[in-house]
Backbone as CSV, one residue per row, in Angstrom:
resi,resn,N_x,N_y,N_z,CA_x,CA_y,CA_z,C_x,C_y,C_z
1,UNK,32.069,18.762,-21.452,32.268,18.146,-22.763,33.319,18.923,-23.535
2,UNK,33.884,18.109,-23.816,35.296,19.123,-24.835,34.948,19.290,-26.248
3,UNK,35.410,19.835,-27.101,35.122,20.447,-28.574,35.659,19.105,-28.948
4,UNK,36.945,18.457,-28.898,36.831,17.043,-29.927,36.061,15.964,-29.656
5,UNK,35.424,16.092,-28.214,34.222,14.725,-28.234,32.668,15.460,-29.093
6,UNK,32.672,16.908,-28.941,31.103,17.396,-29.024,31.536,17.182,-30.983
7,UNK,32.556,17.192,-31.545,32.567,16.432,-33.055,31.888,15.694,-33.582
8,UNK,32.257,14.405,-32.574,31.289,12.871,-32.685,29.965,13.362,-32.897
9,UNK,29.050,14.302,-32.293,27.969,14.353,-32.196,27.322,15.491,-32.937
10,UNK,27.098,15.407,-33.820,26.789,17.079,-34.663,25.315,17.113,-35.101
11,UNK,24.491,16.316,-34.267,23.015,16.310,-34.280,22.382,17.802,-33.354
12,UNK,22.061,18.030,-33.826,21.248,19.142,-33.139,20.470,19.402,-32.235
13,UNK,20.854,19.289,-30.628,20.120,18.643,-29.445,19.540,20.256,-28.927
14,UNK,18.038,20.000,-28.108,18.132,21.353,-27.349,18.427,21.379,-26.027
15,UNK,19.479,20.794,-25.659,20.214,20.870,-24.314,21.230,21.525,-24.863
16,UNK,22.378,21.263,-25.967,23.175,22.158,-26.530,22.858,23.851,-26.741
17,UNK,21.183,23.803,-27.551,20.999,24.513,-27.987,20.797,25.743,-26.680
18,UNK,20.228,25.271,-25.556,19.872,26.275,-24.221,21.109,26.272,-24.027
19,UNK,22.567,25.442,-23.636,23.364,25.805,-23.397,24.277,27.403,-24.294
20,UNK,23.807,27.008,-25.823,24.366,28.127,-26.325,23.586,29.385,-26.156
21,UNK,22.351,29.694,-25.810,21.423,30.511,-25.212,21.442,31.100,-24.120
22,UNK,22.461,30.168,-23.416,23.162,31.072,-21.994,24.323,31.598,-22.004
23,UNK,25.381,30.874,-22.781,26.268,31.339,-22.709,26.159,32.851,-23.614
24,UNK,25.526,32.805,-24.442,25.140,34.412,-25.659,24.661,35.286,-24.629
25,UNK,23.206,34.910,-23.537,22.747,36.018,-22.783,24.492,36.527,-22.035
26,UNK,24.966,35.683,-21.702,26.062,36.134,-20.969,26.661,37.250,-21.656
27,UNK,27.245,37.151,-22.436,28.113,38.074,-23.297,27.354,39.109,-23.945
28,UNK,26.181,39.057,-24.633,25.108,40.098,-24.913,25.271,41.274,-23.620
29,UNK,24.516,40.678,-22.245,24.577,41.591,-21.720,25.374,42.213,-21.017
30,UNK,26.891,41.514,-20.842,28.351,42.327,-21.062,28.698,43.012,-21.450
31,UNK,28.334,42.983,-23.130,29.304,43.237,-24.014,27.821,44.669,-25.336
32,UNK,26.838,44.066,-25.122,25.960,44.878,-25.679,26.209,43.510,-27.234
33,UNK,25.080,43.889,-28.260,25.413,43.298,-29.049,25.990,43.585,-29.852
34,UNK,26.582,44.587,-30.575,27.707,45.136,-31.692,29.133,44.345,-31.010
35,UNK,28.919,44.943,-29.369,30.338,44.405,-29.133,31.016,42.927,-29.156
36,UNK,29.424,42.319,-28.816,29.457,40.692,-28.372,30.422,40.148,-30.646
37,UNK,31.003,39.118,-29.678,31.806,38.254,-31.141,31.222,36.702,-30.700
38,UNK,30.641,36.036,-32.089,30.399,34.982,-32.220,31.723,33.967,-31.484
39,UNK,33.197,34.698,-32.040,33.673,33.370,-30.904,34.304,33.590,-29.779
40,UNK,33.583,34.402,-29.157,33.233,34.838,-27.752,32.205,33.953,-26.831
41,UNK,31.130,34.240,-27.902,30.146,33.451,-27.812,30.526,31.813,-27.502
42,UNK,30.384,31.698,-28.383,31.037,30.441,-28.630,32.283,29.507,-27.310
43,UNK,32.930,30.505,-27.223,33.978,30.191,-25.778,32.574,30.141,-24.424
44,UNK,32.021,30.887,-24.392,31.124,30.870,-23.074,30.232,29.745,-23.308
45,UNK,29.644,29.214,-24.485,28.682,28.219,-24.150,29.477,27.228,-24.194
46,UNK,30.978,26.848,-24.163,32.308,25.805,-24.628,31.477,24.773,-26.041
47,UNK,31.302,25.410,-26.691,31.085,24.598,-27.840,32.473,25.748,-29.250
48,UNK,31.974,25.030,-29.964,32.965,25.567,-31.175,32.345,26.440,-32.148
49,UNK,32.859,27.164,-32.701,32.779,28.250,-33.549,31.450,27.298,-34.741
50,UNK,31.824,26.825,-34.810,31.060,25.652,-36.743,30.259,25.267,-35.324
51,UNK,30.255,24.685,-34.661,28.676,24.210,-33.765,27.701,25.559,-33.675
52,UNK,28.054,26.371,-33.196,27.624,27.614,-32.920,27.038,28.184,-34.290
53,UNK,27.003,27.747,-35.436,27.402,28.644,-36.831,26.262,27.299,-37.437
54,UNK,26.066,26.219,-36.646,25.020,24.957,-36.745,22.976,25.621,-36.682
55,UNK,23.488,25.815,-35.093,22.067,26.182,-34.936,22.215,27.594,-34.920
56,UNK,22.808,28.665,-35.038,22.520,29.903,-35.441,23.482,30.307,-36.758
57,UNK,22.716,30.969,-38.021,23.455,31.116,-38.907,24.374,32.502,-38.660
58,UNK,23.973,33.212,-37.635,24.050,34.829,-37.295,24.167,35.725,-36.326
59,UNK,24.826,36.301,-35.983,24.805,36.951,-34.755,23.106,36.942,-34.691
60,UNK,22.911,38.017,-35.462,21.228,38.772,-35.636,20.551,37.502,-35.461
61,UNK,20.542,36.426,-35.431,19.916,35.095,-35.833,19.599,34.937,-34.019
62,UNK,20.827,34.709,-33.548,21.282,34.494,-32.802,20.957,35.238,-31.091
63,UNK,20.738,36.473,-31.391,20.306,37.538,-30.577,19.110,37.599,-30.501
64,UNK,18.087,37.622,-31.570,16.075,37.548,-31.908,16.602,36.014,-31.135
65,UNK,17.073,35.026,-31.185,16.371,33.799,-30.480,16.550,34.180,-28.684
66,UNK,17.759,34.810,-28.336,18.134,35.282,-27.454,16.865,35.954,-26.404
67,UNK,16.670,37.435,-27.294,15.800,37.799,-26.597,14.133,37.178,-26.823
68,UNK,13.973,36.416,-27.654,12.742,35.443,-27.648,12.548,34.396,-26.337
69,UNK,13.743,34.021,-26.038,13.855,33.030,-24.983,13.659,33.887,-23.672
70,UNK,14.054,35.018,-23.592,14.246,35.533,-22.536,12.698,36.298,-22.242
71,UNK,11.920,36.655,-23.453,10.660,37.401,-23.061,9.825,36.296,-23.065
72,UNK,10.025,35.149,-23.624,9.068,33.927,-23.557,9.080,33.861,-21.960
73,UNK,10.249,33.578,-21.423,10.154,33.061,-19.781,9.631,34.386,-18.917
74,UNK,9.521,35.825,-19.283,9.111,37.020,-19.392,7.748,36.429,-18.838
75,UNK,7.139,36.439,-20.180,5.781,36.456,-20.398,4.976,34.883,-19.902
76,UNK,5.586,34.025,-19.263,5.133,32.880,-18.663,5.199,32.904,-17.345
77,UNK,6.028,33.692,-16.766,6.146,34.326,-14.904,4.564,35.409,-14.885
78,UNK,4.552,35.767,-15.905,3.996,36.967,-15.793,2.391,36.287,-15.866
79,UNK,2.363,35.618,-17.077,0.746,35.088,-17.323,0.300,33.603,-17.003
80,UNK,1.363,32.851,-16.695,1.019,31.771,-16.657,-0.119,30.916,-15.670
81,UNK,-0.145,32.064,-14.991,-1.802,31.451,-14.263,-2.563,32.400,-14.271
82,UNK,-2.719,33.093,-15.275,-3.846,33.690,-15.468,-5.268,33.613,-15.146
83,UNK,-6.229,33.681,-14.469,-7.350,33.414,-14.223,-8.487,34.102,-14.921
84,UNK,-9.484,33.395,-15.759,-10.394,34.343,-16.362,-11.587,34.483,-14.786
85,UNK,-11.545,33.589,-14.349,-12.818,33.518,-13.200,-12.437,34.060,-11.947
86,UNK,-11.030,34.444,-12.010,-10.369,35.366,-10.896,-11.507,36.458,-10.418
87,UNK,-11.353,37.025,-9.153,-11.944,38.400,-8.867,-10.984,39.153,-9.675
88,UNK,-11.512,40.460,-10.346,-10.699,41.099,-11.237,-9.308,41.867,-10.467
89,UNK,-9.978,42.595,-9.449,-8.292,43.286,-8.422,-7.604,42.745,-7.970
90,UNK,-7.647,41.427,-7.168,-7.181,40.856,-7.072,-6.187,40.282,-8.214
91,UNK,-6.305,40.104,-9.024,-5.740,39.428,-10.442,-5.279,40.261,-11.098
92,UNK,-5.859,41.351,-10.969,-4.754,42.587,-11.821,-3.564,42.636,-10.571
93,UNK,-3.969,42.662,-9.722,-2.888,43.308,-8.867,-1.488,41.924,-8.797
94,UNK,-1.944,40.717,-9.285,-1.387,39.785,-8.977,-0.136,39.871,-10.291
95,UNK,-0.746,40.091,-11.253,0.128,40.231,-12.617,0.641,41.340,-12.773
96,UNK,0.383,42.356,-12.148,1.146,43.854,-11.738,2.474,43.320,-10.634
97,UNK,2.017,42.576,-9.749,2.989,42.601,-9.134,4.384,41.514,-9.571
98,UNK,4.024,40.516,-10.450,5.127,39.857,-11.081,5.971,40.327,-12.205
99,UNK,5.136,41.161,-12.453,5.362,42.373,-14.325,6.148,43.160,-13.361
100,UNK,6.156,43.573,-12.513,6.958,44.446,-12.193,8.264,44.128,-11.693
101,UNK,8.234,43.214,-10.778,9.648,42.462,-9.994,10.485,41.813,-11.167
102,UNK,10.000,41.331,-12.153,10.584,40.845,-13.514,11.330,41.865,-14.396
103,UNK,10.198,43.013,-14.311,11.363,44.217,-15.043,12.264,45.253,-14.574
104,UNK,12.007,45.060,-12.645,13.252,45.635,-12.101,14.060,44.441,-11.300
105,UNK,14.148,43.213,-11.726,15.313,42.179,-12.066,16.127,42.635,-12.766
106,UNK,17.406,42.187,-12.295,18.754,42.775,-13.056,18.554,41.953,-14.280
107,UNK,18.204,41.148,-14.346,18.221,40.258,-15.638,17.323,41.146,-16.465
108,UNK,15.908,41.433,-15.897,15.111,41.885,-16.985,15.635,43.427,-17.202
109,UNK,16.362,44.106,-16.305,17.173,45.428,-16.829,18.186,45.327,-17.816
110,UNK,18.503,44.239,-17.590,19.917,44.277,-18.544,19.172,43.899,-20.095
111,UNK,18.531,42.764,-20.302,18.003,42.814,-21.343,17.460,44.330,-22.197
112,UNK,16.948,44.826,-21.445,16.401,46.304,-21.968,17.233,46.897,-22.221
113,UNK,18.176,47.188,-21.374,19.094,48.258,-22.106,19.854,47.861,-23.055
114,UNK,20.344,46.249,-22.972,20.929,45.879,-24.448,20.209,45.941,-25.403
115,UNK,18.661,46.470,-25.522,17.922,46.870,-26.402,18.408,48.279,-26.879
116,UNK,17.721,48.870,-26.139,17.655,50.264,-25.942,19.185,50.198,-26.638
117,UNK,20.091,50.093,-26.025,21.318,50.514,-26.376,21.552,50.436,-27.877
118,UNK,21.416,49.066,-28.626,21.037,48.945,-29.817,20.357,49.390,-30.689
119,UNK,19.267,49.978,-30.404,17.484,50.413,-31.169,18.276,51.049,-32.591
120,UNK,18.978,51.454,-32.475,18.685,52.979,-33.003,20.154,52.564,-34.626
121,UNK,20.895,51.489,-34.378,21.821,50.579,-35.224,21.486,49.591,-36.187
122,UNK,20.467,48.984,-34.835,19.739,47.983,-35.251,18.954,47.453,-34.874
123,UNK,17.555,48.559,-35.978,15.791,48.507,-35.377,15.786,47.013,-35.139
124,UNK,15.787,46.294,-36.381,15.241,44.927,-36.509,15.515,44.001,-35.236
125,UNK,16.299,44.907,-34.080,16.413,43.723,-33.150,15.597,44.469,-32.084
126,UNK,15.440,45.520,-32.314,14.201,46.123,-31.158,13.123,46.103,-31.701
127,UNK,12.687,45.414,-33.217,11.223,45.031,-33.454,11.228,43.195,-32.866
128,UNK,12.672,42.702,-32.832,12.017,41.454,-32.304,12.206,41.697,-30.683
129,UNK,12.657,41.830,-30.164,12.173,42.253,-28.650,10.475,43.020,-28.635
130,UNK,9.950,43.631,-29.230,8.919,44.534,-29.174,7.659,43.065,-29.477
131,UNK,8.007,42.849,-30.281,7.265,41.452,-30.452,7.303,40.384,-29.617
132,UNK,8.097,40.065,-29.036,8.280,38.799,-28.558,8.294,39.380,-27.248
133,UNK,8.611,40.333,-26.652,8.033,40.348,-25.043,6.524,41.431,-25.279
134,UNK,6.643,42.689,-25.479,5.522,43.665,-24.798,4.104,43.235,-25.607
135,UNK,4.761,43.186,-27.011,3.135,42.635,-27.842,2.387,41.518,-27.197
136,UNK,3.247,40.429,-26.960,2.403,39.106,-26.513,2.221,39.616,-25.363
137,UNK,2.226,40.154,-23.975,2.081,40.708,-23.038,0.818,41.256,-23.226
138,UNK,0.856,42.528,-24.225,-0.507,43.178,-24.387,-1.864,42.509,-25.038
139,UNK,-1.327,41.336,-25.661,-2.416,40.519,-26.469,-2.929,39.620,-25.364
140,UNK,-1.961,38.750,-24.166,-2.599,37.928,-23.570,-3.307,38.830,-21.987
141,UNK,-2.840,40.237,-22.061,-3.614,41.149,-21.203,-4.956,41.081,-21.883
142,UNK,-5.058,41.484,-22.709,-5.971,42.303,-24.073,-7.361,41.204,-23.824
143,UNK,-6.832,39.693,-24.306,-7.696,38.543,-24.133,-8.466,38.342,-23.074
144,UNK,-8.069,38.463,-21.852,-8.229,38.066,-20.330,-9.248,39.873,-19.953
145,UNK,-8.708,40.787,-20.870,-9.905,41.726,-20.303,-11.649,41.772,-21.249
146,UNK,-11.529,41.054,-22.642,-12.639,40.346,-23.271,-13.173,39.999,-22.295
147,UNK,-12.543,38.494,-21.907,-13.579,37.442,-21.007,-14.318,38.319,-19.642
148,UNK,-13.440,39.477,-19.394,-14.021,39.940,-18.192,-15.322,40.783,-18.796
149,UNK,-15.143,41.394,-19.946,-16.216,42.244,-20.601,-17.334,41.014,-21.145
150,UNK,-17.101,39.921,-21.386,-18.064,39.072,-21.417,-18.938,39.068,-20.508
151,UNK,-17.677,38.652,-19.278,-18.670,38.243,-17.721,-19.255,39.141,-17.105
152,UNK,-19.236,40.193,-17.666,-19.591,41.531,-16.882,-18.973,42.181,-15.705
153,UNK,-18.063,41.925,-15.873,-16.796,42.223,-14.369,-16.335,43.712,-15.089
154,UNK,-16.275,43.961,-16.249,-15.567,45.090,-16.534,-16.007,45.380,-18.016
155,UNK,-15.989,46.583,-18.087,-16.898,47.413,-19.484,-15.142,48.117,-19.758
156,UNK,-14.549,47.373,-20.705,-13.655,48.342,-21.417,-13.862,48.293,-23.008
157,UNK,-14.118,49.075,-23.657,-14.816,49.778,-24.826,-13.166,49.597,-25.706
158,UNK,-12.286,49.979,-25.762,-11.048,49.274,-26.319,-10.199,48.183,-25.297
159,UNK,-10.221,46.525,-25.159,-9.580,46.171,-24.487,-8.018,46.091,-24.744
160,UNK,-7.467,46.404,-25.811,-6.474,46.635,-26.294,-5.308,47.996,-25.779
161,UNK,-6.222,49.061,-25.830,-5.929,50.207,-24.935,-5.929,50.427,-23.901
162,UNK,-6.449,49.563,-23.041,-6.539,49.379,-21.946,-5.972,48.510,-20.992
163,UNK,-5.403,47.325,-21.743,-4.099,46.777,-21.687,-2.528,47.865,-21.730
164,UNK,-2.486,48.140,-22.886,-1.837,48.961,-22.388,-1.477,50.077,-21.670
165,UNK,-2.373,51.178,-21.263,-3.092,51.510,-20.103,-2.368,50.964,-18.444
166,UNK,-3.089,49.764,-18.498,-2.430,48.911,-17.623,-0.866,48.921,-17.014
167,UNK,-0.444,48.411,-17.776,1.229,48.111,-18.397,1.399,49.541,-18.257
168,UNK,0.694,50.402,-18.161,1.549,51.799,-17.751,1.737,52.126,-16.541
169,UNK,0.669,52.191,-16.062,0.254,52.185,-14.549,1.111,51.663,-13.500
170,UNK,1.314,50.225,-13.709,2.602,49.596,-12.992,3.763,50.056,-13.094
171,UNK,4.316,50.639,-14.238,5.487,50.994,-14.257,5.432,52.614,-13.717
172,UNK,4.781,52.860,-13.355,4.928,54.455,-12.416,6.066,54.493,-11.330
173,UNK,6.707,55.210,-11.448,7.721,55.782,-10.640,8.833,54.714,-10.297
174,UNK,8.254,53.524,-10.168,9.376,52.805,-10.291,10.443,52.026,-10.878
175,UNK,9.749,51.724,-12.299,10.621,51.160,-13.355,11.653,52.010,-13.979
176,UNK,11.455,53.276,-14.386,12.096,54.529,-14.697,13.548,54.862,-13.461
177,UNK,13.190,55.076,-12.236,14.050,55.111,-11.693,15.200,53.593,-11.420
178,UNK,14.787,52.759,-11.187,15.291,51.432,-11.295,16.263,51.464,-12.480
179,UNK,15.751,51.688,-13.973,16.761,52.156,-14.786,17.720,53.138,-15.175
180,UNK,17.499,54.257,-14.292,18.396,55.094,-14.328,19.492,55.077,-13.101
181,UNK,18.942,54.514,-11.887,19.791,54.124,-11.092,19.997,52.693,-10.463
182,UNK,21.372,52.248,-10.972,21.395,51.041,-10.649,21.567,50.748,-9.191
183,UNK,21.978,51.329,-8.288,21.795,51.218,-6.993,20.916,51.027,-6.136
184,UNK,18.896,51.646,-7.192,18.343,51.504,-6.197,17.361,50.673,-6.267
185,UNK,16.457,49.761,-5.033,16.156,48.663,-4.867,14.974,49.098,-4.180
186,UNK,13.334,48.833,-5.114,12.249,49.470,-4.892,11.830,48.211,-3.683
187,UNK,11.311,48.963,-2.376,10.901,48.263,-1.330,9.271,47.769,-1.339
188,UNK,9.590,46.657,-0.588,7.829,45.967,-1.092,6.646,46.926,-0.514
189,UNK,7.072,47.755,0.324,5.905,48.623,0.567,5.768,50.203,-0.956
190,UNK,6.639,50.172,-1.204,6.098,50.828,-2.397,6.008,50.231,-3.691
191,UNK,6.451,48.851,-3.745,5.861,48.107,-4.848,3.974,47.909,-4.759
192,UNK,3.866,48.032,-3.453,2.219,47.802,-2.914,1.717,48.784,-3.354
193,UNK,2.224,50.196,-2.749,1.765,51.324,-3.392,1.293,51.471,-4.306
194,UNK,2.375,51.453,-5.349,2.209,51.617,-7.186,0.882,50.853,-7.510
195,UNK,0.859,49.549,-6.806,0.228,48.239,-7.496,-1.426,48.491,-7.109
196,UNK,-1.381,49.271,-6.266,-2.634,49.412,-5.379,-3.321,50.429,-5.658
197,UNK,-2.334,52.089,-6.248,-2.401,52.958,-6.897,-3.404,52.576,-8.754
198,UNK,-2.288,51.478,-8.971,-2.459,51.320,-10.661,-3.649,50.474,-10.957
199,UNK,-4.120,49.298,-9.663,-5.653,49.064,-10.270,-6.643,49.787,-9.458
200,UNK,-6.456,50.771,-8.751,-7.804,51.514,-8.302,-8.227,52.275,-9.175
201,UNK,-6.861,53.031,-10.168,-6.702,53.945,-11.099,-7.748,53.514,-12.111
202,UNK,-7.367,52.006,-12.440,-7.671,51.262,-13.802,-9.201,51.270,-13.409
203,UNK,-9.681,50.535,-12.131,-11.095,49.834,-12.149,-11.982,50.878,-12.030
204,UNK,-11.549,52.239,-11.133,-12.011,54.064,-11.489,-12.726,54.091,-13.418
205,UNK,-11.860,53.404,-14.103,-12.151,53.660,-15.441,-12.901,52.399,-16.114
206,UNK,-13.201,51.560,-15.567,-13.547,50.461,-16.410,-14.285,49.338,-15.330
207,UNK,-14.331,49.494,-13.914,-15.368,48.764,-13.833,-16.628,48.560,-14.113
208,UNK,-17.182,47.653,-14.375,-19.172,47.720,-14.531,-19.425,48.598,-13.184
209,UNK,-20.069,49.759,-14.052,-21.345,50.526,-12.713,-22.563,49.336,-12.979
């Protein structure tokens, strides 16, 4: 579509709108966000500067929807079949093992460090990343270990802490290195490891005796 036909149409579609959502991840994680320019932006999703300036008033606008979209699809790989009636190891180990391949994805690395890289310029965009991926993460962990303390599958006395807890466990030894070296590529026998390591660790602390 060219910029003088996308004129005719200045309704606000969300096929446009994902299109401009890809073309931004693009350049975000190029360019970091200080560096990224709205009509940069703008050139990668081929829409125009005033379309672009339509559905986002703001870079900052623009970046929180960014990484919202990106921890939403985050956090739907990760939970979306959640099972409350699951066997519990089994099911931890199942959401350990997608939480993890998701955050040593180049995609889900790059997002982070265009965090990280930012934090410290501009909190307000590492409180909406903090929100919109790890919080909802720990809340729909948090929920799913209730129902188990309901059913009697598991006695955790803070399920909140223990969620996060969790979320630690998995990331042992391998998420850390993954980000410091981009070269290296954790093999499925020590993704098993970690995963096998992190709920024996967990259910050691919180299964029903």
């Amino acid at each position: 579509m060219g910029l003088a036909s996308e004129k005719l149409d200045d309704g606000l579609s969300p096929e446009r709108r994902a299109r401009i959502l890809a073309g931004a991840s693009k350049i975000f994680i190029a360019e970091g966000y200080e560096g990224a320019s709205m009509s940069r932006i703008a050139a990668s999703a081929s829409v125009s500067k005033g379309t672009l300036y339509n559905y986002f008033p703001s870079k900052q606008a623009l970046f929180a929807a960014f990484v919202r979209e990106r921890c939403g699809h985050f956090v739907h790989e990760v939970f979306g079949e959640l099972q409350n009636g699951a066997p519990v190891a089994p099911e931890l180990k199942r959401v350990g093992r997608v939480m993890l391949k998701l955050m040593m994805a180049p995609a889900g690395q790059a997002v982070f460090r265009v965090v990280v890289m930012e934090a410290s310029k501009f909190p307000d965009l590492a409180k909406a990343f903090m929100t919109a991926g790890p919080e909802v993460m720990v809340r729909r962990l948090t929920a799913w270990l209730i129902e188990q303390n309901r059913s009697a599958r598991l006695h955790t006395p803070d399920p909140q802490f223990a969620a996060e807890q969790f979320f630690a466990l998995v990331q042992t030894r391998l998420v850390l290195r993954c980000r410091t070296d981009p070269s290296y590529q954790a093999s499925d026998g020590e993704i098993e490891q970690v995963l096998e390591g992190a709920v024996r660790v967990f259910l050691a602390a919180y299964a029903r005796l």
